[in-house]
N, C-alpha and C positions, 0 to 999 in steps of 0.2 A: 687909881687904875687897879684893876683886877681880871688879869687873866682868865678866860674861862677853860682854858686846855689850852695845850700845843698845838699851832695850826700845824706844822711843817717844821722836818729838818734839811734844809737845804744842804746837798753835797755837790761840789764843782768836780767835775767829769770833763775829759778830754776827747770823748763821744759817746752821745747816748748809744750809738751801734752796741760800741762794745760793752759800756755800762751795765744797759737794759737787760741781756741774757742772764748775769749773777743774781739779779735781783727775783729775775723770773723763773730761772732753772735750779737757781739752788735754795733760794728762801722759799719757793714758792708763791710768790706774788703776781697781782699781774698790774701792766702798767694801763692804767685806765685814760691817760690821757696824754699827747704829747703838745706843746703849745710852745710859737714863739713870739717871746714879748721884744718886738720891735726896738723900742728906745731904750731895755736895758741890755744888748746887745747878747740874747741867749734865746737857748728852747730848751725848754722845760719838758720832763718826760714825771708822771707822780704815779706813785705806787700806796696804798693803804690800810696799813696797821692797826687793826681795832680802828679807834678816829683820831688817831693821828699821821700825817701822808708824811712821805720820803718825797722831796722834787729833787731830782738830780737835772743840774745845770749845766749845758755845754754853750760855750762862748759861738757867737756870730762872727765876730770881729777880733782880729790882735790887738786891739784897743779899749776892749771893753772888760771891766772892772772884775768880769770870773775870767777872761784869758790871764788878766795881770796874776790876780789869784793863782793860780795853777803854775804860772811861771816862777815864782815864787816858792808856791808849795810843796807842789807838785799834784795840785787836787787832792779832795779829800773834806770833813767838812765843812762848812761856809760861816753857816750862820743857823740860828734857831728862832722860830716864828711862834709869836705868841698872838693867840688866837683875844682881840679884847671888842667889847661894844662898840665905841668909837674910837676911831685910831687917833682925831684931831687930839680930841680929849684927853689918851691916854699919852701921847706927845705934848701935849700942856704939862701933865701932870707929872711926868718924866721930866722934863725942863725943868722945872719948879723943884723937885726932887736933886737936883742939881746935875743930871745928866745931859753930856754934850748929845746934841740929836746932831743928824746928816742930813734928815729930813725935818723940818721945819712945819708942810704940811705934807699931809699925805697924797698920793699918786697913786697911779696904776698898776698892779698888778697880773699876773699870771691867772686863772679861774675866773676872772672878774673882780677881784678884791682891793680895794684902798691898802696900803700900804704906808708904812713908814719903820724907819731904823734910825737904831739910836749906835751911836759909836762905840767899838769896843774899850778905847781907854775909859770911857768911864759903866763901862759896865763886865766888868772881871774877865775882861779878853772875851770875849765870846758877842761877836756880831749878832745884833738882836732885835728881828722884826717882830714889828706890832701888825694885824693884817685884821681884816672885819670889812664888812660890806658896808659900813658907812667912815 
């Protein structure tokens, strides 16, 4: 597996309402798209840095896996998304590497993107998506 860039750094947010304006009024950014992904119980609002995006994540549901985050955390960031060719691939090749995945194959994503993540225990605490369009 090899990274081509950073797709995203995910941050769990307690509302894009209030989120969206720091992003927009004080960095100067602007958020290009808001999207919500059904079955991982959020909407995504993303913002873009040179080519790397900010998706700030607010929960659908008190059951879904950024409300437990946040409840926890207290929000704040999530995870960090590496941008690879094939995500099956680069989740083989992670496994084989000896890392515990979450994801086995890859799934649907936010943008349209495949998707997969591997677990922080075995990767230095820091939740870590693989994301690519195939």
């Amino acid at each position: 597996m090899k990274p081509t860039h950073i797709e995203h750094i995910g941050i769990a947010v307690a509302s894009l309402n209030d989120a969206i304006p720091f992003y927009e009024k004080v960095l100067g950014l602007e958020c290009y798209a808001i999207e919500e992904v059904a079955d991982q119980k959020v909407k995504t609002a993303f913002f873009k840095v040179g080519q790397t995006k900010i998706e700030l994540l607010e929960p659908t549901s008190p059951d879904s896996t950024i409300a437990k985050f946040i409840e926890k955390n207290g929000g704040g960031m999530h995870h960090m998304a590496f941008a690879v060719e094939d995500v099956q691939t680069a989740l083989n090749d992670a496994a084989a590497a000896g890392c515990q995945l979450i994801d086995k194959a890859p799934r649907g994503g936010a943008e349209g993107l495949r998707i997969g993540f591997l677990h922080p225990k075995s990767t230095c605490r820091v939740l870590t998506e693989l994301c690519g369009k195939k």
